[in-house]
C-alpha positions in Angstrom: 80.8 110.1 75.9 81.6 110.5 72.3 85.0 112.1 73.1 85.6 109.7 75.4 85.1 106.7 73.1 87.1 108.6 70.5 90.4 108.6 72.7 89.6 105.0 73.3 89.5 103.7 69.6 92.5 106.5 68.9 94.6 104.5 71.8 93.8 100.7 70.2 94.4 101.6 66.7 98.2 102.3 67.8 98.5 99.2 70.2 100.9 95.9 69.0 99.6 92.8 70.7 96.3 93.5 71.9 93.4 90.4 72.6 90.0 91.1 70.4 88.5 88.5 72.6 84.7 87.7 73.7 83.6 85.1 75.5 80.4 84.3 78.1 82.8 85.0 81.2 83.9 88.5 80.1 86.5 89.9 83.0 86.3 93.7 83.3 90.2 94.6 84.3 90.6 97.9 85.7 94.0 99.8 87.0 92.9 102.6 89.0 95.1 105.4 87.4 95.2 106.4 84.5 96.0 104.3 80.9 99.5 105.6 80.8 100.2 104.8 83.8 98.4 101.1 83.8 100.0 99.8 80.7 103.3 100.3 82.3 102.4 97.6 84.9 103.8 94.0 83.7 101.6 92.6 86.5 98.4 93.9 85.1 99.3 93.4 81.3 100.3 89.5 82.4 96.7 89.1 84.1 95.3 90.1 81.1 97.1 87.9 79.0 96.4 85.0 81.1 92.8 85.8 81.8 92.4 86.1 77.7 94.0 82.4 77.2 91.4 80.7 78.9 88.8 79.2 76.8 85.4 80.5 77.4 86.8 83.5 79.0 87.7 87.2 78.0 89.7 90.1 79.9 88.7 93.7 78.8 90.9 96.6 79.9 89.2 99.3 81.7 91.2 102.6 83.3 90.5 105.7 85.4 90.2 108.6 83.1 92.8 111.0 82.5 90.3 114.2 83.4 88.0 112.6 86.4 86.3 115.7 86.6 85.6 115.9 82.9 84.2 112.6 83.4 82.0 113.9 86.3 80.4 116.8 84.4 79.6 115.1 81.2 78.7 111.6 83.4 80.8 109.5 81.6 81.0 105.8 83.2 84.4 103.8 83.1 83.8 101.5 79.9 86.0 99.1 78.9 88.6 99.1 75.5 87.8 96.4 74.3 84.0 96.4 74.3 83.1 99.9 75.0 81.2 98.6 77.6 80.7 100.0 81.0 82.5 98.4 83.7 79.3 98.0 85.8 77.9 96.0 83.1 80.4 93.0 84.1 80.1 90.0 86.1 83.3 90.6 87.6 85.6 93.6 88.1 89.4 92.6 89.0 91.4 95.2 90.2 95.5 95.2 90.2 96.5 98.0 92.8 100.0 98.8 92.9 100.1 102.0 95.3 98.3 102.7 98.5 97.6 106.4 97.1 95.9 104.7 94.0 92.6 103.6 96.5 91.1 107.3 95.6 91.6 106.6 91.7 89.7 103.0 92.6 87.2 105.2 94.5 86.5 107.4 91.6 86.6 104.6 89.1 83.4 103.5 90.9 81.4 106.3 91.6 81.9 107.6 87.9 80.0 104.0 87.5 77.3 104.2 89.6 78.4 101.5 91.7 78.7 101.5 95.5 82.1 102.1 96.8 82.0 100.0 100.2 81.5 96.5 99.7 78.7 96.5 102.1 76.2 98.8 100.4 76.9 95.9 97.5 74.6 93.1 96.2 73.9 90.9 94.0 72.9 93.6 91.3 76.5 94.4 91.0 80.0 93.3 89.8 82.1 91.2 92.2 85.1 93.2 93.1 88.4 90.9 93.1 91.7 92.4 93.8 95.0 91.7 93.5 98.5 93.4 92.7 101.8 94.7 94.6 100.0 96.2 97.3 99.0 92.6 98.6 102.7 92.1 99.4 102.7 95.0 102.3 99.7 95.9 103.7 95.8 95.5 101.7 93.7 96.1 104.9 92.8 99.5 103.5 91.6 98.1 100.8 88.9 95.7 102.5 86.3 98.3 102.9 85.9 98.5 98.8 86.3 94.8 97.4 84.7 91.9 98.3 87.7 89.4 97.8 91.4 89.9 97.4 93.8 87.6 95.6 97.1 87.6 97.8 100.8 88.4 95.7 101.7 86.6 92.6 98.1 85.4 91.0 99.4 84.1 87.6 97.9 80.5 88.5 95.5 81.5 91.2 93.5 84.0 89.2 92.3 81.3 87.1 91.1 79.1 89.9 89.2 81.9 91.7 87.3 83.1 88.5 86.3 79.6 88.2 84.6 79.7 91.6 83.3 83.5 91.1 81.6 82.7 88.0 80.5 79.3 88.4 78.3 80.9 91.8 75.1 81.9 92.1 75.5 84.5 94.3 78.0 86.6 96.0 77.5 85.0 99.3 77.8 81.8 97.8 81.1 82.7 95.6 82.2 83.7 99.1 81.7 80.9 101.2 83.8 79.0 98.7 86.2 81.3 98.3 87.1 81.0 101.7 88.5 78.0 101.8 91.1 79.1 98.7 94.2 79.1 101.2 95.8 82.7 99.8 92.1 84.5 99.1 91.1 87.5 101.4 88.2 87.7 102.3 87.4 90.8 104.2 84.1 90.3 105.3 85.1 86.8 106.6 88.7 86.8 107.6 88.4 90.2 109.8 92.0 91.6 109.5 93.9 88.1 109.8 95.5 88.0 106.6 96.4 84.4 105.0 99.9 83.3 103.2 100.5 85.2 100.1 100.9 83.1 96.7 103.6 82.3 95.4 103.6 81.2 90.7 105.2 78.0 89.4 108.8 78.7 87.9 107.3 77.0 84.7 105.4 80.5 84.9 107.8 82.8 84.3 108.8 85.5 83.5 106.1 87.7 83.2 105.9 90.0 79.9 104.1 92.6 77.8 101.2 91.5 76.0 101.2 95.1 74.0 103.4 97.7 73.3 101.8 101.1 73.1 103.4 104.6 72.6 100.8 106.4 75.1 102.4 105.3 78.3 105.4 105.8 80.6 107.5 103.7 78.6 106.9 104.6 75.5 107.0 101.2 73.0 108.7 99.0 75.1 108.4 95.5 76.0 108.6 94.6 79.3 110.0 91.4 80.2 111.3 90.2 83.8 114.7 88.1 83.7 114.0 87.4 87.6 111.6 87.9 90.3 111.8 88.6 93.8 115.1 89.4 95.6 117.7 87.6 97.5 119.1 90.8 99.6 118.0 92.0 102.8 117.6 95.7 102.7 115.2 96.2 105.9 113.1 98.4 104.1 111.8 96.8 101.5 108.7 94.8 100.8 110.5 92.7 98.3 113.4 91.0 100.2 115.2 87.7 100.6 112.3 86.4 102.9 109.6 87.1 100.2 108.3 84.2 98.7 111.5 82.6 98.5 114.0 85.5 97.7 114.8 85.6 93.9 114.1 83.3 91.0 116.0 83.4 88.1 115.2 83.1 84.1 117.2 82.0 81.8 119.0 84.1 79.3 117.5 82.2 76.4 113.9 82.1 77.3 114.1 85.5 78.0 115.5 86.6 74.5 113.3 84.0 73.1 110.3 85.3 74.5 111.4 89.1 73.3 109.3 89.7 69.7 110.8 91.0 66.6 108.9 94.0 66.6 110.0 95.2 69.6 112.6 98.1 69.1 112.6 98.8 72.7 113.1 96.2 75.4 113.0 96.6 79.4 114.3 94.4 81.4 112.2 94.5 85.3 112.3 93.4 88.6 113.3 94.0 92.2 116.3 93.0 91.0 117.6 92.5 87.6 120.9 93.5 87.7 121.8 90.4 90.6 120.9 88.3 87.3 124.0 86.3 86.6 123.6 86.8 82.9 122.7 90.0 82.7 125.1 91.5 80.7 124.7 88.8 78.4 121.4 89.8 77.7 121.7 93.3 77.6 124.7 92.7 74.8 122.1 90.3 73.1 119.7 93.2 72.9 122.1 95.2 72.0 123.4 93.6 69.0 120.0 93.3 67.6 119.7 96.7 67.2 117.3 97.3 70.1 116.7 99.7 73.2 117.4 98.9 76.5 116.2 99.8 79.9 116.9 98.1 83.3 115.5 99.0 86.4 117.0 98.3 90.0 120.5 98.8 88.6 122.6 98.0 92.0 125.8 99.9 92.3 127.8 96.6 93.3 126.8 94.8 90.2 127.7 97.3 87.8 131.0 96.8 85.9 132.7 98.0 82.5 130.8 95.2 80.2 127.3 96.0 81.9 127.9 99.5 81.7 129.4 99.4 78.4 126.2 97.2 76.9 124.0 99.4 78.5 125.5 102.8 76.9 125.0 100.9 73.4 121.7 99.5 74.7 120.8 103.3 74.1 121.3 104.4 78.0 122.0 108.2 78.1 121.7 108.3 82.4 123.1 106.3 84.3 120.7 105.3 87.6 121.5 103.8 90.7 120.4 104.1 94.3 122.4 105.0 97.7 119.3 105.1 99.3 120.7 105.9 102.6 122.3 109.5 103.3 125.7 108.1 104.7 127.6 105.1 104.7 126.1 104.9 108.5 122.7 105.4 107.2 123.2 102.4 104.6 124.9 100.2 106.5 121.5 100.7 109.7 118.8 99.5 106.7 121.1 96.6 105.6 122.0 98.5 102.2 124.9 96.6 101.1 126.7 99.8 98.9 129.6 101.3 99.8 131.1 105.0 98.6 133.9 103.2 96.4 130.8 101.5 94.7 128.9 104.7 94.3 132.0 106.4 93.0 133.0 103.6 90.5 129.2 104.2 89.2 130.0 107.3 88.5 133.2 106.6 87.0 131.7 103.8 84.9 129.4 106.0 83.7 131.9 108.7 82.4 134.0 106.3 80.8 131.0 105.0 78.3 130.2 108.6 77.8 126.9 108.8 80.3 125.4 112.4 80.4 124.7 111.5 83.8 124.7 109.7 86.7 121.3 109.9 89.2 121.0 108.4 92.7 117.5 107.7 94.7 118.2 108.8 98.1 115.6 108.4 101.0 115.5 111.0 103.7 114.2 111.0 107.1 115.5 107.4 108.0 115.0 106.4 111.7 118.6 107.5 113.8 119.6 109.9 110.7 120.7 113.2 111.7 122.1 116.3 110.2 125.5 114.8 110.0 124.4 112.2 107.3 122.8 115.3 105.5 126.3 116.9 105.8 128.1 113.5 104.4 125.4 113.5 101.7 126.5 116.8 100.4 130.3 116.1 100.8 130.0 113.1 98.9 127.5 114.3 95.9 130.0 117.4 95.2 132.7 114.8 94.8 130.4 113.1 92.7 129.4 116.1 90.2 133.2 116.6 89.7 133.1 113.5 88.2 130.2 113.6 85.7 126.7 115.6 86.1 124.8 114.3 89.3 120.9 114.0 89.8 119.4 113.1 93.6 116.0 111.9 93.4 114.9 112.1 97.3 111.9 110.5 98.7 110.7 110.6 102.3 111.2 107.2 104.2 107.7 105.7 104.5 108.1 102.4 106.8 105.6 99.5 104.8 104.4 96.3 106.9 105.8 92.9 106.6 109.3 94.7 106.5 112.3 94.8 109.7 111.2 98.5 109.9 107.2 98.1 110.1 106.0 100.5 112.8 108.7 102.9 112.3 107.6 106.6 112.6 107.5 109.1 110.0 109.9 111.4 110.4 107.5 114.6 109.9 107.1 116.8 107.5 108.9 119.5 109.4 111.8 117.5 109.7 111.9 116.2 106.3 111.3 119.7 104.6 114.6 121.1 107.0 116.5 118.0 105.7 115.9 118.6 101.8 116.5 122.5 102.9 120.1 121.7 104.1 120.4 119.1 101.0 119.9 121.8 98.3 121.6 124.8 100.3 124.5 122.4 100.4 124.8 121.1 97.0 123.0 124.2 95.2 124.9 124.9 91.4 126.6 122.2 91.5 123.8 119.0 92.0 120.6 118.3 90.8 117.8 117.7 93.4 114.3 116.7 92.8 112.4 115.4 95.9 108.9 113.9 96.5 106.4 115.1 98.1 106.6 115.4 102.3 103.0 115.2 102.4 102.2 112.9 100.2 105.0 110.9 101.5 102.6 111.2 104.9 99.7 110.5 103.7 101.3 107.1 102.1 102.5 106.3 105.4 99.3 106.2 106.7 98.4 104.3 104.6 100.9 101.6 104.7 100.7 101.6 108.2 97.0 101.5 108.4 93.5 99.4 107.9 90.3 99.8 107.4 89.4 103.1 109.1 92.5 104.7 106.7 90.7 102.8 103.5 87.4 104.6 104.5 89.5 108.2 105.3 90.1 108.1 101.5 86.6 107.5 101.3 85.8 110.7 102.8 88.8 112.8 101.2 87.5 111.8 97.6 84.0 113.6 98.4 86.0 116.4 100.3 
């Protein structure tokens, strides 16, 4: 415990921007991976920022440990940073889940606790569990066995609203029967699998951004700032398209740069995606000139010209990353991927010309109708690329996600999948860079995704296996 307390203190003492809040409603927030991985997510950090600027209210950051089985041995609880207090001491536990594979790092988070994984061997003797996070956009029926109420997509105002009814209850059952009427709560035990409409936050709202900037995470000292949110393209894969809560809003370069603080030496600019933004090179210059780092993510091949490129090189970009995402111009054009091979090659082009090391393309494999022929095009197409400038491939197995065009779509197998990344490397060996998820992970997401509650309690039972 000791240790473990230790490499909790040693983590605060290098944060920027932390709360040091108490309050009589203290909030337990807990990301079920681990702290480098949690204080990536802008979603979580923005909860805790908004939970902390309510009066009479206090969020306090808890994670799943780096070593779980460390943890086991020496019977170390989850406790929170803030307080050094164990999670199961709390009122209230919210969770933000971002992944379906992250419901084993939730399970472990409790049982290191002591407290009861399924929601039904709960009572009033322990923490309500609220959830929220990106997994409420697809598909959060596995999740229903564990929680007792889910908060449904973008909770920046709603959070606020269901805390007040959680801790202004007397019991579970009655926070419940209240909550029920919230029209974008879920409430397993009530609402049986019927799922209500997801939330959408005010514009006044955004953008979402860091509330701390720590050098033990994914992205090391940045701040993390959205310059829009949501999506106005139809790729027929993807959970975060032009029908999702209203395609994509925009923010304003200058309350974006104004909302950027002087301390930070490294900026990222997120979303699904930011560069659509119609000032985004703008901003990236602006960032630029002051001397900072920056990072984009979702950097569509059709957007990217010689001024965007160019900011981004002095921005500090080293690799330039874009996404084909289908193996073939057939293969793009059947999930309503709107980039063509003259795009893809200008990329690369782009990218020489501002003196890129490299250029890296996310490619998904195992697409419904692809065959060995888009494989083929694949490799004739990244050997053109390399003779341009160094080329990466990161490939991930298609997993089809609910409230998408291609919900229900099969996996394509691992079999299948592991011939196709066979005939990708054979064919671009010395001369490409692949790097390629997992097949069986990729499977076991798909479940997942595709499942409900008797996937949820599978985890369940692979945890204590």
């Amino acid at each position: 415990m000791s240790t473990f307390r230790a490499e909790i203190e040693s983590r605060c003492r290098d944060e920027i921007g932390a709360i040091d809040k108490e309050a009589p409603e203290a909030v337990a927030l807990l990301y079920p991976s681990p702290y480098h991985v949690g204080m990536s997510s802008l979603g979580y950090q923005t909860i805790y920022r908004a939970i902390n600027e309510t009066p009479g209210r206090a969020a306090h950051r808890a994670f799943l440990p780096d070593d779980v089985a460390a943890s086991k041995a020496s019977r170390t609880p989850v406790i929170t940073y803030e307080a050094l207090r164990p999670v199961a001491d709390y009122q209230v536990i919210a969770l933000s889940v971002a992944y379906e594979t992250e419901l084993a790092g939730l399970i472990e988070a409790f049982e290191l606790s002591g407290i009861p994984s399924l929601a039904e061997e709960r009572d009033d003797r322990h923490p309500f569990i609220l959830a929220g996070g990106p997994l409420t956009f697809s598909n959060p029926l596995p999740l229903a066995p564990f929680v007792d109420a889910i908060v449904m997509c973008e909770a920046d105002q709603s959070i606020h609203s269901v805390l007040d009814v959680v801790f202004s209850s007397e019991s579970r059952e009655s926070a419940l029967a209240h909550l029920r009427k919230h029209p974008h709560v879920f409430i397993p035990s009530v609402h049986g699998d019927i799922l209500p409409p997801i939330d959408k936050a005010n514009d006044a709202e955004l953008p979402a951004y860091s509330q701390i900037i720590t050098p033990h995470t994914e992205l090391r000292n940045m701040f993390l700032i959205e310059p829009e949110r949501g999506c106005h393209r139809g790729c027929t894969y993807c959970v975060m398209r032009r029908s999702t809560n209203d395609g994509m809003r925009i923010v304003e370069k200058d309350k974006i740069l104004s909302l950027v603080p002087e301390h930070a030496e490294r900026v990222g600019l997120v979303g699904a995606a930011t560069t659509d933004h119609p000032q985004i090179a703008e901003v990236v210059n602006a960032l630029a000139d002051s001397g900072r780092e920056v990072g984009l993510s979702s950097l569509r091949a059709d957007r990217l010209s010689d001024e965007l490129v160019g900011a981004l090189r002095r921005g500090g970009h080293r690799i330039l990353t874009t996404a084909s995402d289908g193996t073939s111009q057939r293969m793009r054009d059947f999930i309503q991927r709107r980039t063509s091979e003259a795009q893809l090659r200008n990329a690369a082009l782009l990218a020489r010309k501002h003196g890129m090391k490299r250029l890296k393309l996310y490619v998904m494999v195992g697409v419904p109708t692809e065959t060995d022929d888009d494989i083929d095009e694949l490799v004739e197409f990244g050997t053109e690329l390399s003779r341009i400038i160094p080329l990466s491939l990161g490939v991930a197995p298609f997993v089809a996600k609910r409230n998408t065009p291609l919900d229900g779509a099969p996996f394509a197998g691992m079999p299948l999948v592991e011939s196709r990344l066979k005939r990708l490397r054979k064919g671009v060996r010395g001369r490409v860079d692949v790097r390629a998820t997992s097949a069986r992970w990729a499977w076991i997401e798909y479940v997942l995704a595709q499942g409900g509650r008797a996937e949820g309690r599978a985890v369940l039972d692979a945890v204590h296996a």
